[in-house]
C-alpha atoms as an extended CHARMM CRD file, in Angstrom:
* protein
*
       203  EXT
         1         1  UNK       CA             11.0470000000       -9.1260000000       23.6600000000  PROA      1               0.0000000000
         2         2  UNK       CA             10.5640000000       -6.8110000000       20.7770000000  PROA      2               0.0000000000
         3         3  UNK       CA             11.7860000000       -6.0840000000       17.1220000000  PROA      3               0.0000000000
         4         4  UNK       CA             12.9210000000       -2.3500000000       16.7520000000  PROA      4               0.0000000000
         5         5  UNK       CA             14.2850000000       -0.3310000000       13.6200000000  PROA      5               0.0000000000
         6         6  UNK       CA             17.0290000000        2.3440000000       14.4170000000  PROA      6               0.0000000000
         7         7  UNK       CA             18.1400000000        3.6360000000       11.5590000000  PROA      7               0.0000000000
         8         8  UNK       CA             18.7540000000        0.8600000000        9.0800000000  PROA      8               0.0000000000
         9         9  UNK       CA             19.3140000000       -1.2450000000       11.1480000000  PROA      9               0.0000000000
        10        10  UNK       CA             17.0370000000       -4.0310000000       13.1200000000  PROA      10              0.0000000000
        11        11  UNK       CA             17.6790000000       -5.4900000000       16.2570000000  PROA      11              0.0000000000
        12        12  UNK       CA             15.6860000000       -7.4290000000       18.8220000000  PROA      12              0.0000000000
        13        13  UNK       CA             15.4050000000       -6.6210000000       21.9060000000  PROA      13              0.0000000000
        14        14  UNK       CA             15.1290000000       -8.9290000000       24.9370000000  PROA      14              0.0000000000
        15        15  UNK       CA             13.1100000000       -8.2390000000       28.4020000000  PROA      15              0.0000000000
        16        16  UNK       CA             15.3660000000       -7.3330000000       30.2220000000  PROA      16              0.0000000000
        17        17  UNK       CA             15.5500000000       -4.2440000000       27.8300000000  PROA      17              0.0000000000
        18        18  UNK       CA             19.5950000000       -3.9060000000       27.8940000000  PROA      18              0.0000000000
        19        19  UNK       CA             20.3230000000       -7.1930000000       25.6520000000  PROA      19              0.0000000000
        20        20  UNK       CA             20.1860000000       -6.2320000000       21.9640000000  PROA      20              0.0000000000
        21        21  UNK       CA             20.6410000000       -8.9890000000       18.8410000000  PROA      21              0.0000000000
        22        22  UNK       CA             21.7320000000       -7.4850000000       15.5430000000  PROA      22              0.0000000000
        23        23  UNK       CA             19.1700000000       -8.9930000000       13.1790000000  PROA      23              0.0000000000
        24        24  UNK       CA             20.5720000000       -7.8460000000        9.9320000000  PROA      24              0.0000000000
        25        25  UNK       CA             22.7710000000      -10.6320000000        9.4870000000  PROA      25              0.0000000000
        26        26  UNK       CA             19.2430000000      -12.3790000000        8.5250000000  PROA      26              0.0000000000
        27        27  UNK       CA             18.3860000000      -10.0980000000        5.9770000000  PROA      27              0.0000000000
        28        28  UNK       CA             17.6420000000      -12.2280000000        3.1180000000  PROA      28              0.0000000000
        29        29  UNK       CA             17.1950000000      -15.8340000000        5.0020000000  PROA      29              0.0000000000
        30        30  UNK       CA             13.5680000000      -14.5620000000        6.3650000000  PROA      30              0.0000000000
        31        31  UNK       CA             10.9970000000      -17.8150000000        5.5590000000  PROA      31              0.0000000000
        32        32  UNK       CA              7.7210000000      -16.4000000000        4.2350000000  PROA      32              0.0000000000
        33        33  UNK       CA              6.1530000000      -18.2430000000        7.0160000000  PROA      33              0.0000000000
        34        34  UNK       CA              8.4400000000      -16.2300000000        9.6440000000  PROA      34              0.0000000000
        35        35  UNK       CA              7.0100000000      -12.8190000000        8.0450000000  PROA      35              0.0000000000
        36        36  UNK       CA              3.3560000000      -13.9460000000        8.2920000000  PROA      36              0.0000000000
        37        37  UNK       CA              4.2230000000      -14.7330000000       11.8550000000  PROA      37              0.0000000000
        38        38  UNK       CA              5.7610000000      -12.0710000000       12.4900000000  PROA      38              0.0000000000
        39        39  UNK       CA              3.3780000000       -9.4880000000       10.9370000000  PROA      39              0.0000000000
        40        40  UNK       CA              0.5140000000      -11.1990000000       12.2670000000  PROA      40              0.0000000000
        41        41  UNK       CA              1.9440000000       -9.5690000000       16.1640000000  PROA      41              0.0000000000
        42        42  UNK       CA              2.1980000000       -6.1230000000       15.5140000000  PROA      42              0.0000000000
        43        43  UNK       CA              0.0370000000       -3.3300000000       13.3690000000  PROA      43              0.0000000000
        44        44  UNK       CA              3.3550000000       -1.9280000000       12.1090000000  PROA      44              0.0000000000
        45        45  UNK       CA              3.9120000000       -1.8640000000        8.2880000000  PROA      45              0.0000000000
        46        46  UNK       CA              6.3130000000       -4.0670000000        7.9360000000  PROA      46              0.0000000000
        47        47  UNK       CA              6.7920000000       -5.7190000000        3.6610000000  PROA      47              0.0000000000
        48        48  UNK       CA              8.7000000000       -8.5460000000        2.5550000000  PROA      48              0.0000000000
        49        49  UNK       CA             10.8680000000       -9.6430000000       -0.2260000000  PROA      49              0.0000000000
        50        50  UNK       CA             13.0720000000      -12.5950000000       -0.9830000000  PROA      50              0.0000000000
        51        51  UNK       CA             13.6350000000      -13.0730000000        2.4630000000  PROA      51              0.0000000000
        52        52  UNK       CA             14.3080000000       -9.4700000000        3.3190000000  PROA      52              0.0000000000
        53        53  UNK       CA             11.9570000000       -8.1290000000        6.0520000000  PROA      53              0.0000000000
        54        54  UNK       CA             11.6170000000       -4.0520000000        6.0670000000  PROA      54              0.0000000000
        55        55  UNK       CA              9.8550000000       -2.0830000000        8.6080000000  PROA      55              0.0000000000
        56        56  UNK       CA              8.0800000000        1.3080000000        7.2410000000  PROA      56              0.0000000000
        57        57  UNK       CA              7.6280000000        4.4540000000        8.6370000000  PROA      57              0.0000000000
        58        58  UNK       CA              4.9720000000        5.1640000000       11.2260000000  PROA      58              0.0000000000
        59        59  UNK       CA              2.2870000000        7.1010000000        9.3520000000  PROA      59              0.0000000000
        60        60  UNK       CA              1.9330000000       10.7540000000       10.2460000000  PROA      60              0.0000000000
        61        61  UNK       CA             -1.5240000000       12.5570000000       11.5860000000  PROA      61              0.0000000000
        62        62  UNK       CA             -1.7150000000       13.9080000000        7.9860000000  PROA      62              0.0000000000
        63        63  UNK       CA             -0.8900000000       10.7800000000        6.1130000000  PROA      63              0.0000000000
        64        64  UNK       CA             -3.7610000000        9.2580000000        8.0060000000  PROA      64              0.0000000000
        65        65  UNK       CA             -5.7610000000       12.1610000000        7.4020000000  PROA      65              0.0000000000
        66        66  UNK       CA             -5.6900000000       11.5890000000        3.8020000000  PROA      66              0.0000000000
        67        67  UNK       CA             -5.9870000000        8.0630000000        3.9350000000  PROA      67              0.0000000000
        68        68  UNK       CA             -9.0900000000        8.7260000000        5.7440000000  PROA      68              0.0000000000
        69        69  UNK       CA            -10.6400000000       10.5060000000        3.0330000000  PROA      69              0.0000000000
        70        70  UNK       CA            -10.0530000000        8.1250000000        0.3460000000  PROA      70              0.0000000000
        71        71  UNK       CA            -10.9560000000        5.2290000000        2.0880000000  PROA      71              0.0000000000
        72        72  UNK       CA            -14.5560000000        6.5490000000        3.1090000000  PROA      72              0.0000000000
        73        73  UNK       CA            -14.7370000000        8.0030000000       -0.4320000000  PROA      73              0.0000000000
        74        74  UNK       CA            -13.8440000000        4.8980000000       -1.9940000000  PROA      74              0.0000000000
        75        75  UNK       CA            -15.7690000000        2.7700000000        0.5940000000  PROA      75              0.0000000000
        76        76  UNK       CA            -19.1660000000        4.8650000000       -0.7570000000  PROA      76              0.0000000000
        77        77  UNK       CA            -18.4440000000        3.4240000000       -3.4400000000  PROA      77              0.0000000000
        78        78  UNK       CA            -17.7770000000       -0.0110000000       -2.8050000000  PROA      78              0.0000000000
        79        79  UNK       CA            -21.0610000000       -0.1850000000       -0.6000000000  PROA      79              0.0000000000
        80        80  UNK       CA            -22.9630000000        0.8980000000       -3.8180000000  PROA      80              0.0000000000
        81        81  UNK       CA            -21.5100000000       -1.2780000000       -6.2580000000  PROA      81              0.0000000000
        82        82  UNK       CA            -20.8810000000       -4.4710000000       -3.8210000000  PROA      82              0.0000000000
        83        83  UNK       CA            -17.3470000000       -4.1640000000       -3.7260000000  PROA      83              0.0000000000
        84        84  UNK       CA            -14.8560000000       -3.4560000000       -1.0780000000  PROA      84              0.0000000000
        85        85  UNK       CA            -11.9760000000       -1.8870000000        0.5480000000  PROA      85              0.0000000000
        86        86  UNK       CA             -9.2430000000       -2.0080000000        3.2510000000  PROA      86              0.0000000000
        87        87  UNK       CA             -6.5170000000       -0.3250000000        4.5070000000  PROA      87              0.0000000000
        88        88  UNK       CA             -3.6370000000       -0.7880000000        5.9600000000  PROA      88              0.0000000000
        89        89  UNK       CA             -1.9450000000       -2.9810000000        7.4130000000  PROA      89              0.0000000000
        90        90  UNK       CA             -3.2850000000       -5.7840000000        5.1530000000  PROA      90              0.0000000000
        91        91  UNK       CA             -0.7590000000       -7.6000000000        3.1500000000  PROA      91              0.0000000000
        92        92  UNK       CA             -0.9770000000       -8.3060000000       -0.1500000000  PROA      92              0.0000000000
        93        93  UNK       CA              0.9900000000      -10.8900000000       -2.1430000000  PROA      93              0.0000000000
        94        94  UNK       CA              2.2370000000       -9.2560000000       -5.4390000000  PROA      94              0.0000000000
        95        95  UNK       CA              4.4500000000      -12.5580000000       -6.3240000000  PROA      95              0.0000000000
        96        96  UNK       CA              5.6510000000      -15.1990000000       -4.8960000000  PROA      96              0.0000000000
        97        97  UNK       CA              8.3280000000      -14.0720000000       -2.3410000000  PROA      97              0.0000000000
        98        98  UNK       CA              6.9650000000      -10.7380000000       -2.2090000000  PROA      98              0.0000000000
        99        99  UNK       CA              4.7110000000       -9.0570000000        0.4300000000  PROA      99              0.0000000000
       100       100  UNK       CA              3.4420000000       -5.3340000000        0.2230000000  PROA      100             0.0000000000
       101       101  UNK       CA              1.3490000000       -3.1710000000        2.5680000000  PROA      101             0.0000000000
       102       102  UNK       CA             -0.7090000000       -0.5570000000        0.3770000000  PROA      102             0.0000000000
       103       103  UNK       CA             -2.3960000000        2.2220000000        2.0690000000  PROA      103             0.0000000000
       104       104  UNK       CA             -5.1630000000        1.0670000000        0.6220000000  PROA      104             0.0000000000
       105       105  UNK       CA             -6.7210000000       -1.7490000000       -1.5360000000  PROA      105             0.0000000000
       106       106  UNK       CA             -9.9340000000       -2.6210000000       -3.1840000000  PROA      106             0.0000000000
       107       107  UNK       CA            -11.9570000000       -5.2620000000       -5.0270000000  PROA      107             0.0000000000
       108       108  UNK       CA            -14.5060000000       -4.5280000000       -7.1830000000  PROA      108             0.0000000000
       109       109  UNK       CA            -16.6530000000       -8.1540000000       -6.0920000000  PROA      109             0.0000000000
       110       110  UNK       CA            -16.5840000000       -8.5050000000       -1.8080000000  PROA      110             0.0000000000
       111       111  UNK       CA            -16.8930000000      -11.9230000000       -2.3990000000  PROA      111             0.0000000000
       112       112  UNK       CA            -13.8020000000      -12.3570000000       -4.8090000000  PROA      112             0.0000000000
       113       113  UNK       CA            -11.2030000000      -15.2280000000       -4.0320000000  PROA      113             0.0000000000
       114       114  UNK       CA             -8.4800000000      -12.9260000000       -3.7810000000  PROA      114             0.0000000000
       115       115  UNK       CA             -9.6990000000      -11.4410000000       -0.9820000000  PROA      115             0.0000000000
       116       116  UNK       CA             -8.6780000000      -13.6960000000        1.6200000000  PROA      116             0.0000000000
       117       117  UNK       CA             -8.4810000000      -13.3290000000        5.2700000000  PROA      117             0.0000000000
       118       118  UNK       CA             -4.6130000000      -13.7520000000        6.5920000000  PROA      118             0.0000000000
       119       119  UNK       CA             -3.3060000000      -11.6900000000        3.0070000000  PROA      119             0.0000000000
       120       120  UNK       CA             -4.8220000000      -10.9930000000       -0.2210000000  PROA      120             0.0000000000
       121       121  UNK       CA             -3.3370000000      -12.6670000000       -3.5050000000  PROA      121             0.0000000000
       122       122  UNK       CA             -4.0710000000       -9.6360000000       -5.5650000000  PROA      122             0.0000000000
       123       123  UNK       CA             -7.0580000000       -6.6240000000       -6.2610000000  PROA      123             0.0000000000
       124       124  UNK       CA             -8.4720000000       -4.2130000000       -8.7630000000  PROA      124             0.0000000000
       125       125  UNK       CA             -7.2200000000       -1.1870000000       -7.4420000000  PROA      125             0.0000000000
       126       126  UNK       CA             -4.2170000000       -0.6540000000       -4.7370000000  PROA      126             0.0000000000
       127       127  UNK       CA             -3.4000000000        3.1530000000       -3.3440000000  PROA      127             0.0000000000
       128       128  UNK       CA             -0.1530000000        4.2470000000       -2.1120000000  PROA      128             0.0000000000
       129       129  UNK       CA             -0.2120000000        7.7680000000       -0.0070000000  PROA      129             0.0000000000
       130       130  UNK       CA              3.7320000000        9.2050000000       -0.6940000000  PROA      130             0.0000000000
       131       131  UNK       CA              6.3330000000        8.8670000000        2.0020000000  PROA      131             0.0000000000
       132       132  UNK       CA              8.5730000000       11.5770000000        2.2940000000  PROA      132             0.0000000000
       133       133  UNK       CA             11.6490000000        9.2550000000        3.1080000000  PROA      133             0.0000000000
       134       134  UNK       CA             11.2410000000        7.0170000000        0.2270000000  PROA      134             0.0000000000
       135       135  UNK       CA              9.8050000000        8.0530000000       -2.5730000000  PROA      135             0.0000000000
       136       136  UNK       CA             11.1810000000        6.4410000000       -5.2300000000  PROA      136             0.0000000000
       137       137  UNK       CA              9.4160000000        3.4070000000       -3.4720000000  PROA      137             0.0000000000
       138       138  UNK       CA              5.5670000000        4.0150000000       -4.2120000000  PROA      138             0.0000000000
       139       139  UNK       CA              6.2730000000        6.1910000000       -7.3640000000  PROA      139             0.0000000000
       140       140  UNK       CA              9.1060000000        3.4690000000       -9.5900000000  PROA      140             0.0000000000
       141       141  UNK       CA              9.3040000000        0.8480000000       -7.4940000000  PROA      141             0.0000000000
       142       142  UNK       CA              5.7240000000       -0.5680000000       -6.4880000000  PROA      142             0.0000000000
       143       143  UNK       CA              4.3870000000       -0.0760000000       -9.9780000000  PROA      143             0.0000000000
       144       144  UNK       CA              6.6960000000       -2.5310000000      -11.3800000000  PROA      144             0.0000000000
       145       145  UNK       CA              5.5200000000       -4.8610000000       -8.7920000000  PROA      145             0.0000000000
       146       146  UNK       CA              1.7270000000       -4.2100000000       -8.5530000000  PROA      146             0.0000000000
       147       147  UNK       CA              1.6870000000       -4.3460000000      -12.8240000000  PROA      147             0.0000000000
       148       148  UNK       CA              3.8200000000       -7.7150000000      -12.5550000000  PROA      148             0.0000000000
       149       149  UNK       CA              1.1350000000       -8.9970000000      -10.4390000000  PROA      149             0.0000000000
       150       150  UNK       CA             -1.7040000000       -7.9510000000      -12.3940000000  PROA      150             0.0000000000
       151       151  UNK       CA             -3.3770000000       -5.4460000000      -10.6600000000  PROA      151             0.0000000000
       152       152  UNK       CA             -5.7110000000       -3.2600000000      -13.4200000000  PROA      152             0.0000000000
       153       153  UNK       CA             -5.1770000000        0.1890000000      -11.3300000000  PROA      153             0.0000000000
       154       154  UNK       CA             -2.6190000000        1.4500000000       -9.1380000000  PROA      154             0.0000000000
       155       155  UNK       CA             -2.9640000000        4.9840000000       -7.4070000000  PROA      155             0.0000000000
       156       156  UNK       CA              0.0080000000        7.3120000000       -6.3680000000  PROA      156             0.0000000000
       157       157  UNK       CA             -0.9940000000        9.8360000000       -3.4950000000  PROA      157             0.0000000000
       158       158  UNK       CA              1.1950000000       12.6100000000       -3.3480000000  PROA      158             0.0000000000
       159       159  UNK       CA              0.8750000000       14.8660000000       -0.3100000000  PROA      159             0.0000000000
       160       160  UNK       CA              3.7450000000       16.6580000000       -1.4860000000  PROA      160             0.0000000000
       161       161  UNK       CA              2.4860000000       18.2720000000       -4.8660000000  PROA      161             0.0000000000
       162       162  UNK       CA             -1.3290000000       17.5700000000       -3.8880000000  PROA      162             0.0000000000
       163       163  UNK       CA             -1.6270000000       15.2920000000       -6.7120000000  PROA      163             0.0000000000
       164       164  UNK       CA             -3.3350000000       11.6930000000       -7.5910000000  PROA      164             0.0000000000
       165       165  UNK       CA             -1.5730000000       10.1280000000      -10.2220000000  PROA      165             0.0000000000
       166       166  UNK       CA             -3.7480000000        7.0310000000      -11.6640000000  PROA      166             0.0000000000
       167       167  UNK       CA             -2.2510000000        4.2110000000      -13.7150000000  PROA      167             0.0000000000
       168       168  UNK       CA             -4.0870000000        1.6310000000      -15.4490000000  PROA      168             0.0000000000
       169       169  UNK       CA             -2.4890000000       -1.8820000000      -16.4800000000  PROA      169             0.0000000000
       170       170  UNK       CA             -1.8430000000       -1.8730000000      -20.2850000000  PROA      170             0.0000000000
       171       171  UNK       CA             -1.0220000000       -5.1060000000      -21.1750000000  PROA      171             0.0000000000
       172       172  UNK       CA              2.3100000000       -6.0450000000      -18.6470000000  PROA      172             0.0000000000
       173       173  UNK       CA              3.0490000000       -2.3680000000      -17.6410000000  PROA      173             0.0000000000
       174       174  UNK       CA              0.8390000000        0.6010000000      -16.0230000000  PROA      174             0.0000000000
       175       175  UNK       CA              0.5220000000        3.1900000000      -18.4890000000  PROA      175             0.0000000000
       176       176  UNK       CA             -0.6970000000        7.2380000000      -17.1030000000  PROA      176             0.0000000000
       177       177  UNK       CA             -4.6250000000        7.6740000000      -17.3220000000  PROA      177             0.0000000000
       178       178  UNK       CA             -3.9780000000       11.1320000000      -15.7020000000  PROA      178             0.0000000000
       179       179  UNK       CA             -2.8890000000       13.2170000000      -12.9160000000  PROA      179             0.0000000000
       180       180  UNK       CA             -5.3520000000       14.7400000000      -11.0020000000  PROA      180             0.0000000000
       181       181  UNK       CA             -4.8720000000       17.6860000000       -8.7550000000  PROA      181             0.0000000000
       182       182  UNK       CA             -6.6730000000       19.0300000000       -5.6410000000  PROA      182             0.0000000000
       183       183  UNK       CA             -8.3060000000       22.5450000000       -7.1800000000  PROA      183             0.0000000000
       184       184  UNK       CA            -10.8570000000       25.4140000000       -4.7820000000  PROA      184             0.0000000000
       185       185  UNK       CA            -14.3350000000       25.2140000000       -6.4380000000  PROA      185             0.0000000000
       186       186  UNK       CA            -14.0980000000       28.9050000000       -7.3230000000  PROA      186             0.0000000000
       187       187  UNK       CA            -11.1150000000       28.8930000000       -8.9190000000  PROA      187             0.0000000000
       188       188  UNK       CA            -11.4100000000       25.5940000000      -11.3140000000  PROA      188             0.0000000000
       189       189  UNK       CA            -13.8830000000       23.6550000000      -13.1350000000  PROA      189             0.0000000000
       190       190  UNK       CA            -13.6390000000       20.3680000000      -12.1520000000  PROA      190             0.0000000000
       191       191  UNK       CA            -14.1530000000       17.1570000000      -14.6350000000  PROA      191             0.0000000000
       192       192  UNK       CA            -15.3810000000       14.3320000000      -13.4540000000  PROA      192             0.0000000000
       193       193  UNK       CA            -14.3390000000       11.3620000000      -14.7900000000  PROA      193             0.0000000000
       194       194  UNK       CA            -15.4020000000        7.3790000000      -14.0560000000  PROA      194             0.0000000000
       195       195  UNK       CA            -11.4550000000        5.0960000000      -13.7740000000  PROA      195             0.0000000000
       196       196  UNK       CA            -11.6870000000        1.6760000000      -14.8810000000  PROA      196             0.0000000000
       197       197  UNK       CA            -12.3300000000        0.8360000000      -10.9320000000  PROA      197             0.0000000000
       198       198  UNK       CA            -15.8340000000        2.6280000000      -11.4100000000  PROA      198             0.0000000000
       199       199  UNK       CA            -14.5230000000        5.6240000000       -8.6770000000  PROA      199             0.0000000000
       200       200  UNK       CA            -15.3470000000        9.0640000000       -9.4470000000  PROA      200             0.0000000000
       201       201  UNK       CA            -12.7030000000       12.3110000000       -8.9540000000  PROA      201             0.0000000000
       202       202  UNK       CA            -12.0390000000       14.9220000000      -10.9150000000  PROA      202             0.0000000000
       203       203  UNK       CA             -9.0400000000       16.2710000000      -12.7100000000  PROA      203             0.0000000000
């Protein structure tokens, strides 16, 4: 038996691998403790809110490439200063209700609460890499969420314009610390700068 997305639709598919069940008609009536089930058998992305189970893209060779590079970049980091970071999948709970998968996600202290081991209830810095089919999901959507839930630093990866865009919690809502762009060492100078998670990059 397994759970497949065609198009926008989800269905579940039986053994016998010619009996299909139309699962959409449970869109919105998904128990939290159903999703955590559910998540907890496959290493697809799959987020949740009020009930409403979606299933993301696979990731492509160059989204992975990318996430590759920040995540050992990051994880330098981490190792230094006795923090840590993860990728995905690793849920994180932004509210209650509401599951997200970031690319990536960091605390600055490995041994902070919020770091727990089924999902996290929160960090100091999430990353989203881009996805061409959505976008409008990790660049207005998830910083709504990831500001509601407190989260000091949220990181938009754009492998479209070659651009990190960081936001930094101001009060309820993230407000632009800059957008920094990938640049050839002969033809820019870079400046490095230190964000608010204590990660250097320059802009």
């Amino acid at each position: 038996m397994a759970v497949e997305l065609r198009g926008p639709a989800m269905r579940l598919k039986l053994a016998d691998d010619e009996t299909e069940i139309d699962l959409d008609a449970l869109q919105g009536l998904w128990s939290i403790e159903q999703y955590l089930k559910l998540t907890n058998q496959t290493n697809r992305l799959i987020e949740f809110t009020d009930g409403v189970i979606e299933v993301l893209p696979m990731p492509t060779k160059y989204h992975q490439a990318v996430s590759r590079v920040l995540f050992l970049a990051l994880l330098a980091v981490m190792q230094r200063i006795g923090g840590d970071v993860f990728y995905a999948p690793l849920r994180v709970e932004v509210r209650a209700g509401t599951f997200r998968e970031p690319d990536l996600l960091l605390v600055l202290n490995k041994d902070d609460p919020r770091a727990q081991d089924e999902y996290w209830t929160g960090a100091d810095l999430v990353v989203e890499i881009v996805s061409p089919d959505k976008q409008k999901r990790d660049t207005e959507e998830k910083p709504v969420e990831y500001a509601e839930a407190g989260i000091p630093e949220y990181w938009i990866v754009n492998p479209l314009t070659n651009t990190i865009t960081v936001l930094v919690l101001d009060g309820k809502e993230y407000v632009e610390h800059g957008v920094f762009q990938r640049c050839a060492r002969r033809t820019c100078s870079a400046s490095y700068l230190i964000s608010p998670s204590g990660v250097r990059y320059s802009e």
